[in-house]
Kinemage of the C-alpha trace (Angstrom):
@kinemage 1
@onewidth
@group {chain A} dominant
@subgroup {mainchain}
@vectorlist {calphas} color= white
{ca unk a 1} P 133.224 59.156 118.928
{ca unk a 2} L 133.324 60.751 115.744
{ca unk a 3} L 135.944 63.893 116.473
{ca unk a 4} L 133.965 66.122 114.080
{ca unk a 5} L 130.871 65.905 115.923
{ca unk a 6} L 132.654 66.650 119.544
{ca unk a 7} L 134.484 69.639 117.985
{ca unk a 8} L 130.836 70.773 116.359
{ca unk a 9} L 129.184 70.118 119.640
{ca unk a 10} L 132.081 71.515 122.246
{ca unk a 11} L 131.688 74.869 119.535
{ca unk a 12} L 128.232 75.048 120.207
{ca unk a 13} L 128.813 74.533 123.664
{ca unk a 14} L 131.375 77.520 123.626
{ca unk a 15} L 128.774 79.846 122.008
{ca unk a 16} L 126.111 79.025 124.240
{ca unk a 17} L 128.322 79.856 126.671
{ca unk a 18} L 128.440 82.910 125.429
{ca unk a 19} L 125.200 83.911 124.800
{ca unk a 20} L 124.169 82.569 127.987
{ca unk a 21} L 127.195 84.435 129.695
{ca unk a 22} L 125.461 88.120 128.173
{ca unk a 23} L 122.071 86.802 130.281
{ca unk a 24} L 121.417 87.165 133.601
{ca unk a 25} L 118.548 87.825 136.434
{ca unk a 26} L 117.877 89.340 139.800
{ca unk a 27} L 118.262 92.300 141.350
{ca unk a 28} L 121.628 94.251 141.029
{ca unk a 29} L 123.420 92.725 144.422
{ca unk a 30} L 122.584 89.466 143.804
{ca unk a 31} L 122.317 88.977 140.052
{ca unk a 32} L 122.698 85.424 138.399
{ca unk a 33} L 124.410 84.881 135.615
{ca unk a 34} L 123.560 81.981 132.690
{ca unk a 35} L 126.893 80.779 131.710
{ca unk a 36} L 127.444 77.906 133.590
{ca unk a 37} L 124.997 75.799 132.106
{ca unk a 38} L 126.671 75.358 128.879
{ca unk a 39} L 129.901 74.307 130.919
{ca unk a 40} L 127.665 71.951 133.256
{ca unk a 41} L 126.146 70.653 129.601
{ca unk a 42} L 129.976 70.237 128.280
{ca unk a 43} L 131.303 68.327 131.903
{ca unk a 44} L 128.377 66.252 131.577
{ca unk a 45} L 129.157 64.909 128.182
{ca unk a 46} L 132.866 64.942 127.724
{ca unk a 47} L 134.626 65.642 131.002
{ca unk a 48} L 137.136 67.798 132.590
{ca unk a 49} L 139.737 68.136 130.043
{ca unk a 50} L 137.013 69.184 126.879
{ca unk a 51} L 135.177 71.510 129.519
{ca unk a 52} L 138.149 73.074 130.748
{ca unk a 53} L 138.767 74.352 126.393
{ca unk a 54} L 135.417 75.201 126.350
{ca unk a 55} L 135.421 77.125 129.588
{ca unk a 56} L 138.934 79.108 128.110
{ca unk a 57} L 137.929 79.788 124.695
{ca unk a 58} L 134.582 81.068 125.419
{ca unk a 59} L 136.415 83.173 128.160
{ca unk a 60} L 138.929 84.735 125.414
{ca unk a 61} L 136.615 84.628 122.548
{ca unk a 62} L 134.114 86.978 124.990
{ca unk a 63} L 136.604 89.435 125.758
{ca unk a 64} L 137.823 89.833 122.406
{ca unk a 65} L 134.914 89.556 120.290
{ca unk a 66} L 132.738 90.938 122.739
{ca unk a 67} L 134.796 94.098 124.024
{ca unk a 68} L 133.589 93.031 127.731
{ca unk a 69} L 136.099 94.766 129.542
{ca unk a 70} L 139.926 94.194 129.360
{ca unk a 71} L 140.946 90.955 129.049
{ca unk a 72} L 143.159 89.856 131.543
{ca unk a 73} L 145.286 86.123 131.492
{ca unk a 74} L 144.859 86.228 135.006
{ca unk a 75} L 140.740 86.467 134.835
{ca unk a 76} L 141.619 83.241 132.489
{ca unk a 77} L 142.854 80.734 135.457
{ca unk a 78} L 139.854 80.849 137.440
{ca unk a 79} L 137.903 80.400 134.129
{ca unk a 80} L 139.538 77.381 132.938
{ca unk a 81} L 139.703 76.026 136.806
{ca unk a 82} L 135.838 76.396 136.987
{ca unk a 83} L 135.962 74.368 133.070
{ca unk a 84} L 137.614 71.828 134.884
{ca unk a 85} L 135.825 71.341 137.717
{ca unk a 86} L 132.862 71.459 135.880
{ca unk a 87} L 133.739 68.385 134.219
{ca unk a 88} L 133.931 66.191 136.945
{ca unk a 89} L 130.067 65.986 136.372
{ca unk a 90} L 130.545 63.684 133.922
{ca unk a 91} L 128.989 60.983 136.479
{ca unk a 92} L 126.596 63.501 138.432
{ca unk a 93} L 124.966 62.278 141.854
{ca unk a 94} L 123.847 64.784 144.605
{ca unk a 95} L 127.335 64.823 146.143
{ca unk a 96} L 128.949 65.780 143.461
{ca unk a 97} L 126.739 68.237 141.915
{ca unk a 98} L 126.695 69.865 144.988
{ca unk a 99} L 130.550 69.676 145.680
{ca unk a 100} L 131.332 70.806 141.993
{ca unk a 101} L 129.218 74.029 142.317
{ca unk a 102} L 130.464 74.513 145.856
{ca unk a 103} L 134.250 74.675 144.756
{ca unk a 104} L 133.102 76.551 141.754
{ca unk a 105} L 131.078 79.326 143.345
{ca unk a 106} L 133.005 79.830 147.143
{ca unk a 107} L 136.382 78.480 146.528
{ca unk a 108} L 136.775 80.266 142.204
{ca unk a 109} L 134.256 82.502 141.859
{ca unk a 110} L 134.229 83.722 145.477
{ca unk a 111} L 137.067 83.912 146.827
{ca unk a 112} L 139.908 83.455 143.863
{ca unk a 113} L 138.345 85.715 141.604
{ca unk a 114} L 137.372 88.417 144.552
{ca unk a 115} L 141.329 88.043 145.523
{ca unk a 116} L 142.175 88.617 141.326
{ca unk a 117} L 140.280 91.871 141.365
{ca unk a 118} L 141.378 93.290 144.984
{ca unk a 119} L 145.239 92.354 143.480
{ca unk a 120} L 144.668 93.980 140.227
{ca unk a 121} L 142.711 96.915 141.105
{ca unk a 122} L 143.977 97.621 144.057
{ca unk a 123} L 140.985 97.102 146.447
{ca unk a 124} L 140.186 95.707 149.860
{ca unk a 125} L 139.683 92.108 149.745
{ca unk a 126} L 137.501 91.891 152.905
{ca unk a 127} L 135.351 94.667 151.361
{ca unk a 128} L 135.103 93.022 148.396
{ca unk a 129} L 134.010 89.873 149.949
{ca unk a 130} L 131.150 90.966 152.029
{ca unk a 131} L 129.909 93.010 149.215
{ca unk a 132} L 129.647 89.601 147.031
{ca unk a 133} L 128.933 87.114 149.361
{ca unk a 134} L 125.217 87.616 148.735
{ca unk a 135} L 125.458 87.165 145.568
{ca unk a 136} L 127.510 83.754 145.759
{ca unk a 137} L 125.093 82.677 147.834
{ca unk a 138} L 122.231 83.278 145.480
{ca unk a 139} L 123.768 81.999 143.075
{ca unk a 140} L 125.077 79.139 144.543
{ca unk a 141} L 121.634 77.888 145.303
{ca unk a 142} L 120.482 78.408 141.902
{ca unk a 143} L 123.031 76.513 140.136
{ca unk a 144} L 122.982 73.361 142.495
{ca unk a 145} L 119.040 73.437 141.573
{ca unk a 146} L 119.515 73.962 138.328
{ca unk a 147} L 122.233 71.349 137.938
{ca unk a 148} L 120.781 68.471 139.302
{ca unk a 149} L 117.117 68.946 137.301
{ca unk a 150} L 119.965 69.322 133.819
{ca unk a 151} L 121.939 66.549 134.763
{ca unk a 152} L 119.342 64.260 136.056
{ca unk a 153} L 117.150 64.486 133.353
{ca unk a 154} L 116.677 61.199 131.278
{ca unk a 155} L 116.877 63.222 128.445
{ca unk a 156} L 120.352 64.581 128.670
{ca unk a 157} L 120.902 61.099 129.371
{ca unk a 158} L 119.683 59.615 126.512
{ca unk a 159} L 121.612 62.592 124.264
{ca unk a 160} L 124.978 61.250 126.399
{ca unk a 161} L 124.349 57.889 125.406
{ca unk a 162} L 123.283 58.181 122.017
{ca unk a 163} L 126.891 60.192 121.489
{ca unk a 164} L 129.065 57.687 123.219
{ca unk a 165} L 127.626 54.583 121.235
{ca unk a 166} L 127.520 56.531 117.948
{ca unk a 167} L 124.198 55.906 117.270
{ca unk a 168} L 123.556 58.420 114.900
């Protein structure tokens, strides 16, 4: 594949990431976030190792550009582990769409990043937990759904294929 048009693609990726990231829905407790489909978008087309740089840069590039927050290289791992993991839906069936989001939601999101802010900011981790578990589970839901109509759809397959065999 022609490297120019992965790097312009994965970039576009990254921003839509972004954007994406700066969108979410529901009610305050349980409020789902947009990013991940960029990063299901990037796993589907070029793997672990591409979604992983997407997943890191858009992390950095929100914090600094951005201002959200303090940026933190610990708030980076868990990031660039969900990136990874994310691009194991390269070859997307049920299973793994489901197993992807569950060890991106409960095992990173959940419970790594809950432990990340109870260590840094010096809270209780079981409190933390119950207070987001709702919201893991909401969201959890809504990006299994969401990933298999993306990833199943002919047309993303047709895009994939199109960019493999350099058709263009």
């Amino acid at each position: 594949m022609n490297n120019v048009r992965k790097i312009t693609i994965l970039s576009v990726l990254i921003a839509l990431n972004i954007i994406l990231g700066k969108l979410s829905f529901g009610p305050e407790f349980a409020k789902v976030n947009l990013g991940f489909i960029a990063l299901i978008i990037s796993g589907f087309l070029y793997g672990s190792r591409a979604t992983l740089v997407v997943a890191g840069l858009a992390n950095v590039l929100t914090f600094t550009l951005l201002g959200n927050g303090t940026f933190s290289f610990w708030f980076l791992i868990p990031a660039l582990l969900a990136g990874a993991t994310y691009g194991l839906l390269d070859k997307p069936t049920w299973i793994r769409i489901i197993l992807v989001n569950v060890v991106v939601m409960v095992g990173i999101s959940f419970i790594l990043n809950t432990w990340l802010i109870a260590a840094i900011y010096h809270l209780d981790y079981s409190a933390l937990l119950s207070v987001r578990i709702i919201k893991m589970i909401v969201s959890l839901l809504f990006q299994i759904i969401l990933s298999f109509i993306l990833l199943r759809n002919r047309v993303f397959q047709q895009f994939k294929d199109k960019l493999t065999m350099n058709v263009w």
